[in-house]
C-alpha positions in Angstrom: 0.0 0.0 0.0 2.7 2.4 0.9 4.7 1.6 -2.0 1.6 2.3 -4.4 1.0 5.5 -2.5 4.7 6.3 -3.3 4.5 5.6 -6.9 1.6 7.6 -6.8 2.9 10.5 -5.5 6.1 10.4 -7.5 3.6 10.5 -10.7 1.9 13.3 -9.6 5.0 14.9 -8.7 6.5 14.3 -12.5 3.2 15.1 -14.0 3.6 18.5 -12.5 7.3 18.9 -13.3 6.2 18.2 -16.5 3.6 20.7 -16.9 5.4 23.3 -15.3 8.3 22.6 -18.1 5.6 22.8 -20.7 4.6 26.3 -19.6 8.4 27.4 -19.1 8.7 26.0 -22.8 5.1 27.8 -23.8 5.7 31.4 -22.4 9.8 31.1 -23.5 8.7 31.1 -27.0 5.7 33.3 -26.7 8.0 36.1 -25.5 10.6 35.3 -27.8 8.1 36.2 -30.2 6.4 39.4 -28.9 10.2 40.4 -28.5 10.8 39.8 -32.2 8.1 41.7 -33.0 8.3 44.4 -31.0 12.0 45.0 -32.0 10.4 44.8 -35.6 7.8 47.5 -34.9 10.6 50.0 -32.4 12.6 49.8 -36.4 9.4 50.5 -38.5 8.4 53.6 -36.2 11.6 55.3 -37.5 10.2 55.0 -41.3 6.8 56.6 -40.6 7.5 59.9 -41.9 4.2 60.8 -43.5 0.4 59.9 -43.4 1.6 57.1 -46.2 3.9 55.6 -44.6 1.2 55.2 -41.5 -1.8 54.0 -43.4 0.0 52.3 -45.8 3.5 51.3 -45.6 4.6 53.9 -48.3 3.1 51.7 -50.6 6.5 49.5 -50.8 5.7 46.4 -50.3 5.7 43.7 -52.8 3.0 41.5 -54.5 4.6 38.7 -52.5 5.0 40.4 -49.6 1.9 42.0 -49.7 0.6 38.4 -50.2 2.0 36.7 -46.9 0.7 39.9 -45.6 -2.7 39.1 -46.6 -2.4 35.5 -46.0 -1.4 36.2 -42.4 -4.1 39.2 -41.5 -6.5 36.5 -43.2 -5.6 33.0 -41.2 -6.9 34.0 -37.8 -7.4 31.6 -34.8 -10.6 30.8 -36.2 -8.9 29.5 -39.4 -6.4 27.8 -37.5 -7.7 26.4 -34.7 -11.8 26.5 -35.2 -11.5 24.9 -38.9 -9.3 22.3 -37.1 -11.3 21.5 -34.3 -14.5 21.7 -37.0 -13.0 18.7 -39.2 -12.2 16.5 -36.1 -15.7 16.9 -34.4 -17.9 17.1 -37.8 -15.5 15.6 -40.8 -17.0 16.5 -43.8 -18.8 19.4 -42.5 -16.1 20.9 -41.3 -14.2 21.2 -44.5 -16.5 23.4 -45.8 -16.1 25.9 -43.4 -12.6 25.6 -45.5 -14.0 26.3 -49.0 -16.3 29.0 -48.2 -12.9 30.9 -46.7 -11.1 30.1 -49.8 -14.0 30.3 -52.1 -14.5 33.9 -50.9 -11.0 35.1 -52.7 -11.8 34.5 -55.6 -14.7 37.2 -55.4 -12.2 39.7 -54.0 -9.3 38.5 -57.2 -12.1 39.3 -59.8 -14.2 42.1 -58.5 -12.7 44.1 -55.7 -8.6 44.0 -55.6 -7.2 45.8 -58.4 -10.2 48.1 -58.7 -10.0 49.6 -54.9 -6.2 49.7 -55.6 -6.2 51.9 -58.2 -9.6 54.1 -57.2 -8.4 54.6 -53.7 -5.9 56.0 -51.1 -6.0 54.6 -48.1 -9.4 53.3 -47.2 -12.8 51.5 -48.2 -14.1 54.9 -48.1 -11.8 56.7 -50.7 -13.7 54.5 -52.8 -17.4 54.5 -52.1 -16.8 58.7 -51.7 -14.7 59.1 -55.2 -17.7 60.6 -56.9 -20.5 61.5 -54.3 -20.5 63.7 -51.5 -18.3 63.0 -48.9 -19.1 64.1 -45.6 -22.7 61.3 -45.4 -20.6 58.2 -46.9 -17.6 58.8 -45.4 -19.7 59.0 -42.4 -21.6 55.9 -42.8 -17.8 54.1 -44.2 -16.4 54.9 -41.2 -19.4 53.5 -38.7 -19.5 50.5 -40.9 -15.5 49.9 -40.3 -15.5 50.4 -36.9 -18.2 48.2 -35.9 -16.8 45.1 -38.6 -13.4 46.3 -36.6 -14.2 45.6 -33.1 -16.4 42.4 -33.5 -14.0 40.9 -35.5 -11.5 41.9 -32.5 -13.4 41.1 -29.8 -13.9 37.0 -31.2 -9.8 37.6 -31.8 -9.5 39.0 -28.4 -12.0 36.4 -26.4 -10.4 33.7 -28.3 -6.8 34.8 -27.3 -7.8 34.5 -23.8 -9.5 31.2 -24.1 -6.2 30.0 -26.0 -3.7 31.2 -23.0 -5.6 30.2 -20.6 -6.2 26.5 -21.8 -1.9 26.3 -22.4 -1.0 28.2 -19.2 -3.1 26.5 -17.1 -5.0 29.2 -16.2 -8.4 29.4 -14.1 -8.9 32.7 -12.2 -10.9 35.0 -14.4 -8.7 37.7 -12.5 -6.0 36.2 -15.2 -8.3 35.5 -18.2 -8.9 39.2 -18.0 -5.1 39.9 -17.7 -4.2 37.6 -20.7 -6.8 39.3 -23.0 -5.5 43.5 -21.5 -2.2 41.8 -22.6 -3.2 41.2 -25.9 -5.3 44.1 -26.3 -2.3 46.5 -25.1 0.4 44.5 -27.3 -2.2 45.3 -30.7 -1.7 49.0 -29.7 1.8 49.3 -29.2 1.8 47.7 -32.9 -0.6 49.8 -34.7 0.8 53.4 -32.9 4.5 52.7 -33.3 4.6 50.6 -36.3 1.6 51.7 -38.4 1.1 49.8 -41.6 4.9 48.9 -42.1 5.1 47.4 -38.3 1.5 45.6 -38.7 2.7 44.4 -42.2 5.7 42.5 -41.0 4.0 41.4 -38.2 1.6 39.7 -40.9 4.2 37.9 -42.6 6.5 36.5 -39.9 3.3 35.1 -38.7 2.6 33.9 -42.2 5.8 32.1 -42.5 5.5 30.6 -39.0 1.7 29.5 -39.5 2.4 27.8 -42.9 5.9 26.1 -41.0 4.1 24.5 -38.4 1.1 23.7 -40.4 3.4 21.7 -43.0 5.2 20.1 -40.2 2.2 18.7 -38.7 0.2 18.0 -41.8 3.5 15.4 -42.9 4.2 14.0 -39.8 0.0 12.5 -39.9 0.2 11.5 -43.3 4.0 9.8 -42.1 1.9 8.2 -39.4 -0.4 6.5 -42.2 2.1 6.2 -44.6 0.9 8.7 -46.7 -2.2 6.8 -47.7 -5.0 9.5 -47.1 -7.5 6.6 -47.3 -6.3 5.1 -44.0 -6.0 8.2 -42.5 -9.9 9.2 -43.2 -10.5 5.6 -42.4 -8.6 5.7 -38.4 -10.6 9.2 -38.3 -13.7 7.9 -38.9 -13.5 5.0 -36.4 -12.0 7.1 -33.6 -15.4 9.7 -34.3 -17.5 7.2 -33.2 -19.8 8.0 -35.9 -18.3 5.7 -38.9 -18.6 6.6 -42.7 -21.4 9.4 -41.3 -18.1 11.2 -40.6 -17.0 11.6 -44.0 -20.5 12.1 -45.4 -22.3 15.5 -45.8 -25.1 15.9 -43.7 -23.4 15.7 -39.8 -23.8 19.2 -38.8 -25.1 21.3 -42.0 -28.0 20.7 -43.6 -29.5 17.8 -41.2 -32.4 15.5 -42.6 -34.7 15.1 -40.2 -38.4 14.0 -39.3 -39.8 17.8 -39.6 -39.8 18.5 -43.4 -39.8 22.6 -41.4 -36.5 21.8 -39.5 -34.8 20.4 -42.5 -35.5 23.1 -44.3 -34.6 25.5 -42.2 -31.0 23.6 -41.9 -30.3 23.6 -44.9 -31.3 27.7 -45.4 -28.8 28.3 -42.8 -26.0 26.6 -44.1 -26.8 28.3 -47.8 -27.5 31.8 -45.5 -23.6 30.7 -43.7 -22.0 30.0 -47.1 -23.2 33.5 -48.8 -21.7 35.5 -45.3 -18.6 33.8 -45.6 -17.8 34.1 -49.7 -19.2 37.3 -49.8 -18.3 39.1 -46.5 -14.0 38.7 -47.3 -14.5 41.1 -49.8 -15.9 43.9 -47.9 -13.8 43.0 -44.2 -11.9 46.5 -43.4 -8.7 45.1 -42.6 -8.6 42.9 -46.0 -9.6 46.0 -48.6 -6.8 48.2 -47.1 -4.1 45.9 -47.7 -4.3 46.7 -51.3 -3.1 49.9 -50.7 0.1 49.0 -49.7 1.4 48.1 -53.0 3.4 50.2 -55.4 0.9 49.2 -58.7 -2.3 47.2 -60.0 0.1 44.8 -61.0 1.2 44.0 -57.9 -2.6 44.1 -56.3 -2.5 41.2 -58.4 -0.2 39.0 -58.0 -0.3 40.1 -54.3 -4.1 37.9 -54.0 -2.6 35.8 -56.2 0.1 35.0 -53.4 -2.7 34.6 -50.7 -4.6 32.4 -52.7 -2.1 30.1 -52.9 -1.0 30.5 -49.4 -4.3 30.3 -47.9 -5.5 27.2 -50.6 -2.3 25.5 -49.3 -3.3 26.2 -45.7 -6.4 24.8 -45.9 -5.6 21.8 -47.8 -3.3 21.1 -44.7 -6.6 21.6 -42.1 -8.1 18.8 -44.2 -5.1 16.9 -42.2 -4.8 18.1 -39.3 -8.6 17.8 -38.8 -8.6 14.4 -39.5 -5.5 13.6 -37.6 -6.8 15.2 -34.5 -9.8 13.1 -35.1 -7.6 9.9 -35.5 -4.5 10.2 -32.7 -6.1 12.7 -30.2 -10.2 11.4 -30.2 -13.5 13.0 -30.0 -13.6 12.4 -26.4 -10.2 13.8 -25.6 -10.7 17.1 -27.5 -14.3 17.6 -26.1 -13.0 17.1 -22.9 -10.8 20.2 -23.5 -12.5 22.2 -25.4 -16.5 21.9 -26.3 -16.2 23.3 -29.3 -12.9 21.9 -30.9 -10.8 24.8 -30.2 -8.1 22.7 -28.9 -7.7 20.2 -31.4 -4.3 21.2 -33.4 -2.4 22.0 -29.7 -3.8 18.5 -29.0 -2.7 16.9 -32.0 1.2 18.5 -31.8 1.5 16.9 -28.7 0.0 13.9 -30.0 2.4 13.5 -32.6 5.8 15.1 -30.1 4.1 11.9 -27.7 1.9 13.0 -24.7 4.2 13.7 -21.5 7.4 13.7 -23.3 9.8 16.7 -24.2 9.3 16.2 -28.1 5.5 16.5 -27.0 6.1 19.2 -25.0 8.4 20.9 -27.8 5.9 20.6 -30.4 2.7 21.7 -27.9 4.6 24.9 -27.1 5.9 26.1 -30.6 2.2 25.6 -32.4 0.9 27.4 -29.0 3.0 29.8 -30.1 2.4 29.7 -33.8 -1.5 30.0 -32.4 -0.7 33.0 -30.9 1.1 34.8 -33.1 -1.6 34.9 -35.7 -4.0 36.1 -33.0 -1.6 39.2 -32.4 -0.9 39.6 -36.4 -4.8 40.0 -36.9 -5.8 41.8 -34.3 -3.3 44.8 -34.9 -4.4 44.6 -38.7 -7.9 45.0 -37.7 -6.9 48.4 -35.2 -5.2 49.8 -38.1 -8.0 49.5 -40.7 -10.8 51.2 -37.5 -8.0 53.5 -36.5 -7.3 55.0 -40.0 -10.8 55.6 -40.9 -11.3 57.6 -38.1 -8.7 59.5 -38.7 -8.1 59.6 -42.1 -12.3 59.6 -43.1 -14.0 60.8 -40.1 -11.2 63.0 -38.8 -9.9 64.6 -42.2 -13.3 64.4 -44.3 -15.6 64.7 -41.8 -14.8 67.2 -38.8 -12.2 69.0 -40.6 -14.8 69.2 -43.8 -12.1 68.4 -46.4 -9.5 71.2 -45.1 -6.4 70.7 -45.2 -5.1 68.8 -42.6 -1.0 67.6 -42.4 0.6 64.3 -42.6 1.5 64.9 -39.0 -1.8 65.7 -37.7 -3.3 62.9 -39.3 -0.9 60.2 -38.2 -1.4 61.6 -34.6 -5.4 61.1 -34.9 -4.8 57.8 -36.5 -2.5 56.9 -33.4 -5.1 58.4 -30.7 -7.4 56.1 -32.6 -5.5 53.5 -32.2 -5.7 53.8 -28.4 -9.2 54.4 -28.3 -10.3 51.4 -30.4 -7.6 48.8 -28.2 -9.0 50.1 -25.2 -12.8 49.7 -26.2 -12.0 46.5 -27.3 -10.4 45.3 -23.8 -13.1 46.8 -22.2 -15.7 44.6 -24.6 -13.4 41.5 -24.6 -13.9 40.8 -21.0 -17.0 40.8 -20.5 -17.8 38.5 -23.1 -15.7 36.1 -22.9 -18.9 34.0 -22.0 -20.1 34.8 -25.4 -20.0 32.1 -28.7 -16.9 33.2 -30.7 -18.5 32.2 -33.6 -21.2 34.3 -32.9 -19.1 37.1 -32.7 -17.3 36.6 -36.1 -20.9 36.2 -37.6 -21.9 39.4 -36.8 -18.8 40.5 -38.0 -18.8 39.0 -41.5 -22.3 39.7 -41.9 -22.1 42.9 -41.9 -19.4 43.4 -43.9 -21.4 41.1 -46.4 -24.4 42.9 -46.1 -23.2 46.5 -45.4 -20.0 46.8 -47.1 -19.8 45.0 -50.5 -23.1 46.0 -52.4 -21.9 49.4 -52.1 -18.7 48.9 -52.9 -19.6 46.4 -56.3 -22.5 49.8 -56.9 -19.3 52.1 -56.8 -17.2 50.8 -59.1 -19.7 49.3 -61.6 -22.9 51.2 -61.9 -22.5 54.8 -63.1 -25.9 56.1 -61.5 -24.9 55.1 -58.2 -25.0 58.0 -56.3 -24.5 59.6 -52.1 -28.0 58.4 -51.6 -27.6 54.7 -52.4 -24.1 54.6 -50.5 -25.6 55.6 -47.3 -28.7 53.5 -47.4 -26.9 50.6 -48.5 -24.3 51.0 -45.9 -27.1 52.2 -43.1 -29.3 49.4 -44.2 -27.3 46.3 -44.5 -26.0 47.1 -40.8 -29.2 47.8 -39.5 -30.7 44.6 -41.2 -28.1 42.6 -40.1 -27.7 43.5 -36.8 -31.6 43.5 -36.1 -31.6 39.8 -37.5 -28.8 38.8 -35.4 -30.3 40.0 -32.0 -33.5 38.6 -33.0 -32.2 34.9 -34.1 -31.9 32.1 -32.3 -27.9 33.0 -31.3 -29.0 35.6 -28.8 -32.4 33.6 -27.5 -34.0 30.8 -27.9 -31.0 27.7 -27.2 -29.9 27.8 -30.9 -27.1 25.1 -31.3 -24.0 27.1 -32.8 -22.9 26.1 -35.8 -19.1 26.3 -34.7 -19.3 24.6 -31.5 -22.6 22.4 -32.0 -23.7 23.2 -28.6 -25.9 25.6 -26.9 -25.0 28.7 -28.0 -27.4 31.6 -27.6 -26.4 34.6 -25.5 -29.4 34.2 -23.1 -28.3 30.4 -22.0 -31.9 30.5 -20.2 -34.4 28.7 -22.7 -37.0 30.9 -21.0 -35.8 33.9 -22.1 -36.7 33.4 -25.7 -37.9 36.4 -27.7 -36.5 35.6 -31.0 -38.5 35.4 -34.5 -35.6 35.2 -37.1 -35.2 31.0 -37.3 -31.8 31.1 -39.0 -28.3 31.2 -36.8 -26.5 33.9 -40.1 -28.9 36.5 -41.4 -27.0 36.8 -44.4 -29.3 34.9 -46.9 -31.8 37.8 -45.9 -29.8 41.1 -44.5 -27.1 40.6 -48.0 -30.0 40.8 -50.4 -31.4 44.0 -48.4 -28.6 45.5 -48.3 -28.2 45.3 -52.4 -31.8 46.3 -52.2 -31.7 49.6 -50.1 -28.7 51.0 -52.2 -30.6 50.1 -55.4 -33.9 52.1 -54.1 -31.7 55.0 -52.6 -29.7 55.0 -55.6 -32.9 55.6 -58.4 -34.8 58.0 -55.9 -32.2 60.6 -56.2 -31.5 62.3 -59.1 -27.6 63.0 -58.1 -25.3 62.3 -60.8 -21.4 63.1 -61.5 -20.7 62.2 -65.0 -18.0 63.9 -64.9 -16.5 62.5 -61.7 -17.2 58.6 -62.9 -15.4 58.9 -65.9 -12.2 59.9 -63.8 -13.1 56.9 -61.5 -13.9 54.5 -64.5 -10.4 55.1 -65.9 -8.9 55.1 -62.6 -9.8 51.4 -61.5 -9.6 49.9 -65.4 -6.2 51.6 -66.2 -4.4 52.8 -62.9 -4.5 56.0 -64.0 -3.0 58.5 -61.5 -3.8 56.3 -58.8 -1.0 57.5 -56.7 -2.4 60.6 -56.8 -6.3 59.3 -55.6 -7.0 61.1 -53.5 -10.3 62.5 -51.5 -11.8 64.8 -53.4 
């Protein structure tokens, strides 16, 4: 008995040597990394000489650069570790999670890159205000970016947090809230130092580490099955517990069930889902400015070019590192991490190091890192893009009314900005961490789906568009989406999220139900409203600069004097 005891004890006591080496290892390489980055962002604050060089980059960038750029604002922890945990809880379902993110390039390649690149300066709203009046859409722009902005950073933020906390061992809520001020105060020390130069190189290392890891993992679990994708799909499927359901449509989206209503509806959603995702890329903030960072039209080209086949590569590779985590970690083991999946690519790098053992630890700590890193990398892109249209649209356009302001003046807003948009985000972010993340990015896609691109596909392709249909559109696509989303079935009601496949809605009390929208994403509604209400807006008024869309016409086919685009 007393030898047992012993043995036990000495367990326990190399179990918790063990873990305390795994979070020496973790937080080693997660400060190595902020230090990087930081020294990266102390070198780009001596280049920022002018409002350019602030919003973005002084346009030096290359297409490739400006590709891993892209690739690494785009790959957030949702990407990473939500399309993961997706694949190894749902299979099948999950992967298309994976093609509506990639799908939804191919929309911005052919309709919105090089067109916003040549038209614009620095942001969406140099674009939608080219030929209308400027003070009501740059307005409406501006309210439009910052709420995309800040719901898109607060599922960054609350996910950081979650992430941390799972790897550190972290309980206390006292140091939840610490990890996500961290990460809230580490975006701003990015964006006000480093502007778009900082942010940018941020973006890439991340890139290049995201792709690293991802391409280390993905050939080490097709090693393990020696590189026979059948057997892999095969062990993935038995260790689901739901057999060849698992690699069948059907699991999670667009269910079959006994109520011809409810299958319906299931299958709306998912088609309502799909049109958010592939449509909402092209209008995120944060993804439209990074075409201006470029020196030509050429090289807004080959820069989504670059991202393309960086992100098509990267989510290729979540086809295995979904299915591995299904086949060496288990649905048990993951759920009993993390409900929704979250966990699942930590899991599986310390699956594959070998649970308990330094490789394992190794390999837990650098894709921790990895994890991380693209958290930080996106949230500082998505402070920049709020923070320079306040500046640069409200500040400039609006208040100022057009006058003259100076580079220096403008950079200082933007950098104020800055501040004010981490620090409403911290203050947000802590609160709801008991919200759905995928809730959050919902709203946050939606809205750029529904608010954002019908004006911007109006502006640069119909000549009668005019101030009228900008600002409805804009004003109406949030409103619509927004209402939808408070009145669905993810803020009352018990909805089932689509991310996490559990209980999801904001009011966790099934008696609290007040909602009459039946779909989880409002976009198969709010997107077509949106193109509706700048339609209407656009043929009641009789406003109409021929001469002014011309200019813009030749601009955004030809590249014409786009350096010199400027807000007129």
């Amino acid at each position: 008995m007393l030898v047992s005891l012993a043995a036990t004890q000495a367990a326990e006591s190399a179990a918790a040597d063990t873990d305390s080496g795994h979070q020496v290892l973790t937080i080693s390489l997660f400060a190595t990394f902020v230090a990087i980055t930081l020294g990266i962002t102390i070198w780009a604050s001596r280049q920022n000489r002018t409002a350019a060089d602030f919003y973005a980059g002084g346009r030096s960038f290359t297409g490739m650069q400006n590709g891993f750029a892209i690739g690494g604002d785009y790959m957030s922890a949702a990407s990473f570790l939500g399309i993961a945990g997706l694949i190894a809880l749902y299979g099948y379902d999950g992967f298309l999670y994976s093609i509506g993110f990639l799908v939804a390039w191919l929309v911005a390649l052919l309709l919105v890159a090089e067109l916003m690149r040549n038209t614009g300066k620095f942001t969406m709203a140099d674009v939608l205000s080219f030929r209308m009046r400027q003070r009501p859409v740059r307005t409406a722009a501006s309210i439009s970016t910052v709420v995309v902005s800040i719901f898109y950073l607060l599922a960054q933020m609350v996910g950081a947090g979650e992430l941390v906390s799972l790897l550190l061992g972290i309980s206390s809520q006292t140091a939840k809230n610490i990890v996500i001020a961290g990460v809230g105060l580490l975006m701003i020390v990015y964006v006000v130092f480093g502007g778009m130069k900082g942010t940018t190189w941020v973006q890439i290392i991340k890139a290049v580490l995201l792709m690293t890891g991802a391409a280390i993992m993905t050939f080490w679990v097709l090693a393990k099955f020696g590189f026979n994708p059948s057997a892999l799909l095969g062990a993935a499927a038995d260790a689901s517990g739901k057999g060849e359901a698992f690699l069948e449509p059907g699991l999670r989206y667009g269910v079959e069930s006994a109520d011809a209503t409810k299958t319906l509806l299931s299958k709306l959603d998912f088609i309502s889902l799909a049109m958010a995702l592939v449509l909402g890329t092209a209008g995120l903030p944060h993804i439209l400015i990074r075409f201006y960072t470029v020196p030509s039209s050429k090289a807004a080209r080959k820069s989504v070019l670059w991202a393309i086949a960086l992100i098509g590569t990267f989510y290729l590779m979540t086809l295995a590192l979904g299915f591995g985590a299904a086949a060496l970690v288990g649905h048990e083991a993951i759920t009993a991490q993390s409900a929704g999946g979250n966990s699942a690519a930590p899991q599986l790098a310390e699956a594959l190091g070998g649970v308990g053992t330094g490789l394992g630890a190794v390999m837990l700590a650098v894709i921790a890192a990895v994890a991380f890193a693209t958290i930080l990398a996106v949230v500082a892109g998505l402070t920049l893009a709020s923070s320079s249209s306040l500046a640069h649209d409200l500040y400039a356009n609006v208040i100022r009314r057009g006058k003259p302001t100076t580079d220096k003046q403008e950079v200082r807003v933007g950098r104020i900005a800055a501040v004010c948009i981490g620090a409403v985000s911290i203050a947000l972010a802590i609160p709801a961490q008991s919200l759905n993340v995928a809730f959050l990015v919902a709203i946050a896609f939606a809205i750029a789906a529904s608010a954002n691109l019908p004006v911007i596909l109006f502006s640069l392709f119909w000549k009668r568009f005019n101030t009228r249909g900008a600002t409805w559109g804009i004003y109406g696509g949030l409103i619509s989406a927004l209402v939808l989303l408070i009145f669905s079935p993810n803020v009352s009601g018990g909805a089932v999220s689509q991310a996490t496949g559990k209980a999801a809605s904001l009011f966790s009390d099934p008696s609290i139900d007040f909602h009459w929208f039946p779909l989880n994403n409002p976009g198969l509604v709010s997107i077509p409203l949106g193109f509706l209400f700048a339609f209407i807006g656009a043929v009641t008024s009789k406003e109409f600069n021929k001469a002014k869309w011309a200019e813009m016409e030749v601009r955004s086919l030809t590249g014409a004097h786009a350096e010199k685009a400027s807000s007129h």
